[in-house]
C-alpha positions as CSV (number, residue, x, y, z in Angstrom):
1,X,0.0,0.0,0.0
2,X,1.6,3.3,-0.8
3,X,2.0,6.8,0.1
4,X,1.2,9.7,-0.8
5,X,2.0,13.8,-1.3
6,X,-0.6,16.5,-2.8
7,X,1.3,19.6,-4.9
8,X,2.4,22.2,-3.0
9,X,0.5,24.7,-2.1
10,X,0.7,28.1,0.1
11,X,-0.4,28.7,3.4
12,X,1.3,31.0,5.9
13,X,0.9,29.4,9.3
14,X,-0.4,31.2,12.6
15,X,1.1,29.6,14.3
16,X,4.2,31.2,15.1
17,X,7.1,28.3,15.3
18,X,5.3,27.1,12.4
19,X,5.2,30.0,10.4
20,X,8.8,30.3,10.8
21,X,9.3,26.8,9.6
22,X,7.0,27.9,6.6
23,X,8.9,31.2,6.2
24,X,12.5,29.2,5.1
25,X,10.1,27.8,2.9
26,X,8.2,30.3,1.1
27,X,5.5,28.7,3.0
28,X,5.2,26.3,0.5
29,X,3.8,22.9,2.5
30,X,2.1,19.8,1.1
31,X,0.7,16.7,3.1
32,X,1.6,13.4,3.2
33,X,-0.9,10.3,3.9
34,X,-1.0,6.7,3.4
35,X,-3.6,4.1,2.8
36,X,-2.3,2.8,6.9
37,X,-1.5,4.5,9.8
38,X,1.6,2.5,9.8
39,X,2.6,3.1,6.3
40,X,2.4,6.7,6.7
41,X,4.3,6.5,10.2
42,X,6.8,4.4,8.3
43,X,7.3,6.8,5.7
44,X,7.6,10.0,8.0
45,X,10.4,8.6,10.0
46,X,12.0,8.0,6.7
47,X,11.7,11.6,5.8
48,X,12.5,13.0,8.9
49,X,9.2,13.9,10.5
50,X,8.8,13.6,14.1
51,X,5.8,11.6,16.1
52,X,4.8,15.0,17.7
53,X,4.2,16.2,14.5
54,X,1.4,13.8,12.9
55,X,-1.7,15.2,13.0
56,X,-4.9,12.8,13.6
57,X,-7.3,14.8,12.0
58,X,-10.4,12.5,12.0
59,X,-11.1,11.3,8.6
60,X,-7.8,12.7,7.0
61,X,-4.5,11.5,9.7
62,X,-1.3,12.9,8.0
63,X,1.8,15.1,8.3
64,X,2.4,18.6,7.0
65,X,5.4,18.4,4.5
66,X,7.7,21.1,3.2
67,X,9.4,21.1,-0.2
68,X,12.5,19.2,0.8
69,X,10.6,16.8,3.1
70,X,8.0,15.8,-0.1
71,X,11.2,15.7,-2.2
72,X,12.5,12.9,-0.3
73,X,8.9,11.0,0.1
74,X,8.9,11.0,-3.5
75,X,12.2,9.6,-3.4
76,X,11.3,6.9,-1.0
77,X,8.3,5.9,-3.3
78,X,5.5,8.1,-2.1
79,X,3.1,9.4,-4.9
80,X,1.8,12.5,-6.3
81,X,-2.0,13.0,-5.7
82,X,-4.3,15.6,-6.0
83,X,-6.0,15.4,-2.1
84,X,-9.1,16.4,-3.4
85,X,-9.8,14.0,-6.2
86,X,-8.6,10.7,-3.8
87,X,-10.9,12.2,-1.6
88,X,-14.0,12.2,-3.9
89,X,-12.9,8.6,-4.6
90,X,-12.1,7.4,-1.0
91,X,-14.6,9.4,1.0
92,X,-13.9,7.5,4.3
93,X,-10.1,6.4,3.5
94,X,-7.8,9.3,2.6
């Protein structure tokens, strides 16, 4: 079962530790999910996302990537997706 990354898109965070983790990046982020909760924690240890960091939205659980991050997921085998066609065609598995 695989992995997957949207495009990037912009979004300047609130957040203000987050927003200067956006700020080195344009504010460029992207998210990365999986068809498993263990897939996708698999995956985001092999990028170099931390525990603290997934975020268990119900319905949608993922991480928030930025550019170099969803580089290297697409390196490790993770797939581009548009997020909003998968979830028209998975409605209750993102």
């Amino acid at each position: 079962m695989p992995c997957y990354v949207d495009p990037l898109f912009v979004w300047p965070a609130r957040n203000a530790r987050v927003h200067r983790v956006g700020a080195r990046h344009g504010h460029q982020w992207c998210h990365l999910w999986a068809d498993t909760l263990e897939e996708l924690h698999a995956m985001a240890k092999t990028v170099g996302m931390r525990p603290e960091w997934f975020q268990d939205k119900p319905g949608f659980p993922h991480y928030d990537l930025v550019p170099p991050r969803r580089e290297a997921a697409l390196a490790a085998g993770a797939i581009e997706r548009d997020l909003r066609e998968h979830l028209v065609n998975n409605p209750r598995n993102p």
